[in-house]
Structures are given as C-alpha cells and as structure tokens.
C-alpha positions in Angstrom: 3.8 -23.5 -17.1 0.3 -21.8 -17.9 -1.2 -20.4 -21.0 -1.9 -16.9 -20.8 -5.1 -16.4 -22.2 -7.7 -13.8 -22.6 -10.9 -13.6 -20.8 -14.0 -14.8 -23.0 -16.8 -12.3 -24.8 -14.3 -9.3 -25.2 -13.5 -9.2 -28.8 -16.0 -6.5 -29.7 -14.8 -4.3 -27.0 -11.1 -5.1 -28.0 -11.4 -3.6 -31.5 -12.5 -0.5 -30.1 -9.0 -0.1 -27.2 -7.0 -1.3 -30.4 -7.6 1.8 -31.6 -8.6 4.6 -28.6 -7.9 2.6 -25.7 -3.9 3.3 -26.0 -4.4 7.1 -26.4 -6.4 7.5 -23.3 -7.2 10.9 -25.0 -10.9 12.2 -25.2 -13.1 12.0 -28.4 -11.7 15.0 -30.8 -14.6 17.7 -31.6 -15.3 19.8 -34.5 -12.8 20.5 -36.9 -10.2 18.1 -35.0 -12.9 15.2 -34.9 -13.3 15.4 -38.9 -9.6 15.6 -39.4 -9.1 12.4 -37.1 -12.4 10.7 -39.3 -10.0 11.1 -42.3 -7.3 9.2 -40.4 -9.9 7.0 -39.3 -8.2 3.4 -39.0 -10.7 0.2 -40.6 -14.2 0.4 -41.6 -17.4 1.0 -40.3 -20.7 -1.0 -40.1 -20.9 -3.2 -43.6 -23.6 -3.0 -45.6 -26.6 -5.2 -46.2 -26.7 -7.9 -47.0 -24.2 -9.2 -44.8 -22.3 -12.2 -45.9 -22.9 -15.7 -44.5 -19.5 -16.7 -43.8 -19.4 -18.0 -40.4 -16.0 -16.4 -39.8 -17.9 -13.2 -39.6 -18.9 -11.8 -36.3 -22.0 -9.7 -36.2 -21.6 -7.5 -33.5 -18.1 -6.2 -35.9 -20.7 -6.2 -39.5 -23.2 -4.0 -37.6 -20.6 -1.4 -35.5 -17.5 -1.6 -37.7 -14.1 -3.0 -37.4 -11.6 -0.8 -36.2 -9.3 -3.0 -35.1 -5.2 -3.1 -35.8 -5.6 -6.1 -38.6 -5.2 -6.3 -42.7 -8.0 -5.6 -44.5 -8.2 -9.3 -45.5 -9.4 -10.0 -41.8 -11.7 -7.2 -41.4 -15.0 -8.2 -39.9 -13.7 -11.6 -38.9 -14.0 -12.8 -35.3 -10.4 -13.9 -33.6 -11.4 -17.0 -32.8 -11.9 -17.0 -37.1 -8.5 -15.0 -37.6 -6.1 -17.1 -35.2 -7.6 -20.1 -36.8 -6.4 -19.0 -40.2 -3.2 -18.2 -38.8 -2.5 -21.0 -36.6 -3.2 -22.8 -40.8 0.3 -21.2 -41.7 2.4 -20.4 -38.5 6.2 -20.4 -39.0 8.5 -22.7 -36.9 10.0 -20.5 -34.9 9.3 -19.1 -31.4 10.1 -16.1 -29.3 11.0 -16.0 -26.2 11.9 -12.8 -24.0 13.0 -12.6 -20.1 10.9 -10.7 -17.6 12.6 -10.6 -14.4 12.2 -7.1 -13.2 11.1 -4.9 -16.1 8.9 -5.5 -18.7 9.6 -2.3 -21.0 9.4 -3.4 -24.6 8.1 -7.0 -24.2 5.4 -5.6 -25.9 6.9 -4.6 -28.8 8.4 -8.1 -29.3 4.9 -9.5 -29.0 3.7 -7.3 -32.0 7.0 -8.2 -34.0 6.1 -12.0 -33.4 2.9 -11.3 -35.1 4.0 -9.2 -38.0 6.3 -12.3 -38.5 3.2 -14.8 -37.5 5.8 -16.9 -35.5 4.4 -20.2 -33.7 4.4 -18.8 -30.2 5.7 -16.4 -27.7 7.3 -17.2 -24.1 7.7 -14.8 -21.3 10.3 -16.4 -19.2 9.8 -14.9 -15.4 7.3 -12.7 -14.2 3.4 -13.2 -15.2 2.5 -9.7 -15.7 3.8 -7.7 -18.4 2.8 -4.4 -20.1 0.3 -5.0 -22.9 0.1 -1.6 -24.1 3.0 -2.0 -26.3 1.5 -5.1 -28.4 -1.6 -3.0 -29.5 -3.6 -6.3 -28.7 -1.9 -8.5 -31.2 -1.3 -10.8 -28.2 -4.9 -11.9 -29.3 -4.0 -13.2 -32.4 -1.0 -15.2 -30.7 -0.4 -18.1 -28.5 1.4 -16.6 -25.4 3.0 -19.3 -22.9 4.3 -18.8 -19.8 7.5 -20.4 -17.7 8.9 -19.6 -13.9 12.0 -20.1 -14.8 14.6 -20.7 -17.2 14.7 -24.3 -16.3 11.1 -24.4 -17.0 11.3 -22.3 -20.2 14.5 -24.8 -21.2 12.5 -28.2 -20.4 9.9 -27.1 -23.1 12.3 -26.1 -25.5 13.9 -29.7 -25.6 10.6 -31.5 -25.5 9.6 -29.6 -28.4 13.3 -29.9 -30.2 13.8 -26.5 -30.7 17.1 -25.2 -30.3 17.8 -21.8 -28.5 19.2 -19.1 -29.8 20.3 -16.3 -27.6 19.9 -12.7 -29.1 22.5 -10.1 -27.5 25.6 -8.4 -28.2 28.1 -10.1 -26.0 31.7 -11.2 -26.4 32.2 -14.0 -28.7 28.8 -13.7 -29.9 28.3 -14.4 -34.0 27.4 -12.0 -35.9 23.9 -12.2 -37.2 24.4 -11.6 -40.9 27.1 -14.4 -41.0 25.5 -17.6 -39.1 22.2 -18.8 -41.0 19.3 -19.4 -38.4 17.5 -22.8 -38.1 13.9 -22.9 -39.8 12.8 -24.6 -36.1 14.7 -22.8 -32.9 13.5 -20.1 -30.7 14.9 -17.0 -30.7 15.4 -16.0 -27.1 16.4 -12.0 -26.0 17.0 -10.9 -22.5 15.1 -8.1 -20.5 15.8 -4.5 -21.1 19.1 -3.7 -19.7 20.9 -6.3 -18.4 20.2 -8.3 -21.7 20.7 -12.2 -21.7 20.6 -13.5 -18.0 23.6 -15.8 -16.9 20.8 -18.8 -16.7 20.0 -17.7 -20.5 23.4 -17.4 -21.8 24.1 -20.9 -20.4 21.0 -22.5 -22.3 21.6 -21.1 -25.4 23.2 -23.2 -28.2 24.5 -19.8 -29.6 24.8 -16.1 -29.2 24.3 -14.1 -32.0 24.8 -10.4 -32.3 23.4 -7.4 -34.8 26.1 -5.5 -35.8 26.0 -2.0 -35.9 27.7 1.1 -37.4 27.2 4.3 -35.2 28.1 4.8 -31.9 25.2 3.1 -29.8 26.2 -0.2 -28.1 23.3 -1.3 -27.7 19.4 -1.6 -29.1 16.9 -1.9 -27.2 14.8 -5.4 -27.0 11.9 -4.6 -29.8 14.5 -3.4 -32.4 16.4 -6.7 -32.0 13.7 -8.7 -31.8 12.4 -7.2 -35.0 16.0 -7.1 -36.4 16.3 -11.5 -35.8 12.9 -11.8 -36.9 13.8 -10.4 -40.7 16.8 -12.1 -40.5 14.8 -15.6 -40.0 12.5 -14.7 -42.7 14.9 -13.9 -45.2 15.8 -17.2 -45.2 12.9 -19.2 -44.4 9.7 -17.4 -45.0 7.3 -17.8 -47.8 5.9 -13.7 -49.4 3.2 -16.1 -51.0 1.5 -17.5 -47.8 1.3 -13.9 -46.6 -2.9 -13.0 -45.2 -5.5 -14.0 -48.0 
C-alpha cells in the first residue's frame, strides 16, 4: 500500500489546469475573450501591500488565484489549505474499486472533498483518470491498496467498518439504516458495481432508492448521494471553510 502523492513545486502551475487545463480549448479572442473575463473563475494578482500570513504563497498574490477553491482559501498555498482541512476532517472514508475502468473515480474524489472526508482509497489499479476530480485530489489524502485483502487489512487496523454502496438484492435501503460517524463507504467500479471480494467484506449493503425507470446510477451520483446521507446525520454546517 503506497500514498499517492503529487510531485513537489507544481502548485502554481496547478491553479492555472484547474481552470484551462480541462478544456484543452485555445485562449478565447475579442469579443469571446471579454465574455469568458466576466465568467472569469477567482481573482487576479492582490494588491499591495500583501499580507504577511505565511499561509500565503507569493507566486498566487502576484499572478492570481484561479484555482477551483472557496474564496476563504484564495491565495493560500495547499500545503496551507490541506493543513486547515486535515484541522477538521470528518471520520469517514471512501473507497472505490478500480479493476478495469476508471470512469467516474474522479467524480467520487471531488464528492470526498466537497464533503472533506478523511481519505480516499482506490482499491486495484494505480492509475486512474484525474480529469474528473478538477484537482481536488490535492487537497485530499489519496491511498492506494492491490487488492481487497489489502484495502480490508487497513480497514480493521484502523476500526472502520465497511459499508458497501450498490443496489443489489437484500441490500438496505439507504434512507432507513443510519450510517456510522466512523466506517468507509465503499462503491464498486462503473458497471459491474460491488466486486464479489467487496460484497464479502462489507458489514452491509445499502442501496438508494429510486423512482423512475433507471436501475442504476452511475458511481459519482451514489457516491455523492451516501455522502449527504452521512452528513445529514453527522456533519457540523458550523465547521464549514473559515
């Protein structure tokens, strides 16, 4: 098991992909380029005199901060911002198989950060689409496991039940079984779903009900769906960014 980590000095760079990097589109011109300037995401350069807060990086106060983050962290570095969220992490973790496909695992990743959970695991496979987290993955703690028996041995040394996310038979409904404050909410690939290995390590199965004809969401909507459902019951509006 290995932390997946990011390579050292790119912050600056990052805030600039979190917001044209995904597009892959050229810079707009003329009438397009002020229309997408009154879209413009974040702020640019900050004024003098700069503050002396040492959670301020000044390569960000001098070229702007354009970067997918409130308005409360604008200008700070993300060593500074993970630090202040690692200060008020939730208990819960997320965990998502990545066997053969990866499609969505980046969604889940950005869901664990809108819901500031303590960590993310990607069961399987290393590599995995980043595109889809818009480079909150920075502002997370990422692990990685082989295997389920890996991903399950870390689970119990850290006492954290698991709790499968899928709708299969006999699962419980979501809306009627109350989540632990400490578990990990596991999901399966995009698919398949839960794994036969994951089905078998998971204390429970719970399911999201639904009311049209689908029968099935994909992995990012249920992720985000259990998520809410934790927070409901467990999370704190007040300790929200500062």
């Amino acid at each position: 098991m290995s932390r997946i980590t990011d390579r050292p000095g790119m912050h600056v760079s990052a805030a600039r992909t979190e917001l044209d990097g995904p597009t892959g589109q050229a810079p707009a011109t003329g009438e397009s380029a002020a229309t997408a300037a009154d879209h413009e995401i974040g702020v640019g350069p900050h004024p003098l005199p700069w503050p002396s807060d040492d959670r301020y990086d000044p390569d960000l106060l001098a070229h702007g901060d354009r970067r997918n983050v409130v308005d409360a962290y604008r200008y700070w570095s993300v060593d500074a911002i993970v630090a202040e969220l690692d200060a008020r992490r939730h208990p819960f973790h997320v965990a998502i198989e990545n066997w053969t496909s990866d499609l969505n695992i980046g969604t889940v990743v950005r869901n664990a950060n809108a819901f500031n959970a303590a960590g993310v695991h990607i069961i399987g496979r290393r590599r995995w689409n980043r595109r889809g987290a818009m480079v909150t993955d920075r502002y997370l703690h990422v692990t990685h496991h082989d295997d389920t028996t890996a991903f399950v041995g870390w689970a119990r040394r850290a006492s954290l039940e698991v709790i499968g996310i899928d709708n299969l038979p006999g699962s419980i409904p979501l809306e009627r079984t109350p989540l632990p404050e400490t578990c990990v909410l596991l999901f399966g690939q995009e698919g398949p779903g839960l794994s036969e290995d994951a089905r078998r390590v998971a204390s429970r199965v719970c399911s999201i009900t639904m009311y049209g004809s689908t029968r099935s969401l994909n992995a990012g909507v249920a992720s985000g769906i259990a998520m809410y459902a934790w927070a409901l019951r467990h999370a704190h509006p007040e300790r929200v960014a500062p």
